[in-house]
C-alpha positions as CSV (number, residue, x, y, z in Angstrom):
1,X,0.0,0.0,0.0
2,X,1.0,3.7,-0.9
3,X,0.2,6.4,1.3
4,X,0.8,9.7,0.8
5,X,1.0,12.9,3.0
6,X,0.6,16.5,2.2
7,X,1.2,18.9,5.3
8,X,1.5,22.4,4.7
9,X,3.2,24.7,7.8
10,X,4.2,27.6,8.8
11,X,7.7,28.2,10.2
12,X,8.4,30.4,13.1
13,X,11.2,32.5,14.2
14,X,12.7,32.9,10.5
15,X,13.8,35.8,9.0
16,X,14.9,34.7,5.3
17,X,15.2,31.2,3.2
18,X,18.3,30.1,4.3
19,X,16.9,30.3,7.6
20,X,14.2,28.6,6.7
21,X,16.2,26.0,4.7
22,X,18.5,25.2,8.1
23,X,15.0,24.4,10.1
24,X,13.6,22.4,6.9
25,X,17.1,20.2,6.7
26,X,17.5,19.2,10.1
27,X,13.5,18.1,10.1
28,X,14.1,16.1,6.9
29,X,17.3,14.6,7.5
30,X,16.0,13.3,10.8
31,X,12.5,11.9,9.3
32,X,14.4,10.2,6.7
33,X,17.0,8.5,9.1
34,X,14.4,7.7,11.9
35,X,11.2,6.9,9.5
36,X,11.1,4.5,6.8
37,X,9.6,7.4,4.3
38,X,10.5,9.7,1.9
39,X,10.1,13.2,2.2
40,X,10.5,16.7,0.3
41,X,9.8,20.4,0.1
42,X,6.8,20.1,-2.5
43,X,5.4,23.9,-2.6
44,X,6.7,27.1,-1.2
45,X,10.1,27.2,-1.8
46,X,10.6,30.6,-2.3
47,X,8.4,31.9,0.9
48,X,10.2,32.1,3.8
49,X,7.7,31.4,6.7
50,X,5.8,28.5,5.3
51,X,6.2,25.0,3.0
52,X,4.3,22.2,2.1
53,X,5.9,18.7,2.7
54,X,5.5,15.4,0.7
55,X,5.7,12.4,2.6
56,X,5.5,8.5,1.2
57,X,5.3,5.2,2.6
58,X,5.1,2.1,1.1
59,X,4.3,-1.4,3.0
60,X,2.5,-4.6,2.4
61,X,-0.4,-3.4,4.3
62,X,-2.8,-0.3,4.7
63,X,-2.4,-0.3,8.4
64,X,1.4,-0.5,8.5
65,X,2.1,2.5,5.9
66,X,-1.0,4.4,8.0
67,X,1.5,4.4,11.3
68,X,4.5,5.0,9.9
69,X,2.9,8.6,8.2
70,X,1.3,9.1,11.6
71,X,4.7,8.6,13.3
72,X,6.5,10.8,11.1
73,X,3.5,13.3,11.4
74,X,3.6,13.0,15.1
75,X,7.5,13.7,14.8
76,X,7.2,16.8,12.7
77,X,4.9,18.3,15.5
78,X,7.5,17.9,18.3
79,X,9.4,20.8,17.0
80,X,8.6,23.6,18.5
81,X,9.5,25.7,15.7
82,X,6.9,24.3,12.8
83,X,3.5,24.5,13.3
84,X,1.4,21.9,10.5
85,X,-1.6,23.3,9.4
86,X,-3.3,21.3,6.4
87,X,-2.7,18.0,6.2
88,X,-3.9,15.7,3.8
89,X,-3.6,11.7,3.1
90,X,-3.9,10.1,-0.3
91,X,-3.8,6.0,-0.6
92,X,-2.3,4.1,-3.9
């Protein structure tokens, strides 16, 4: 199964893209090495207070690829610094 994650947020505390692109690394680089996913900045590269994030998982069953999303969702939320604010799941 394919599931697929769209989460828009809104950074805080930034004052220009490179900023922003420091807080955006260190979140990705750490989802990809903890999470069995793959993730990227899909929209709002060029705004330097917000983004929109792609993540995919795929497993053998709905329920497995539903917790690892949730997980990495759930791990996106415990930095203080990003707040999610849309989030929406497509299945494959």
């Amino acid at each position: 199964m394919i599931g697929y994650v769209e989460c828009e947020c809104i950074i805080y505390d930034v004052q220009s893209l490179k900023e922003k692109r420091a807080v955006l690394q260190r979140i990705v680089t750490r989802l990809k090495q903890k999470y069995n996913i793959s993730v990227a900045e899909v929209d709002y590269q060029n705004v330097w207070q917000r983004t929109k994030l792609g993540i995919v998982a795929i497993t053998a069953e709905r329920t497995a690829t539903e917790q690892e999303l949730h997980r990495a969702l759930q791990f996106i939320d415990s930095f203080p610094e990003i707040e999610r604010t849309v989030t929406t799941f497509e299945w494959f």
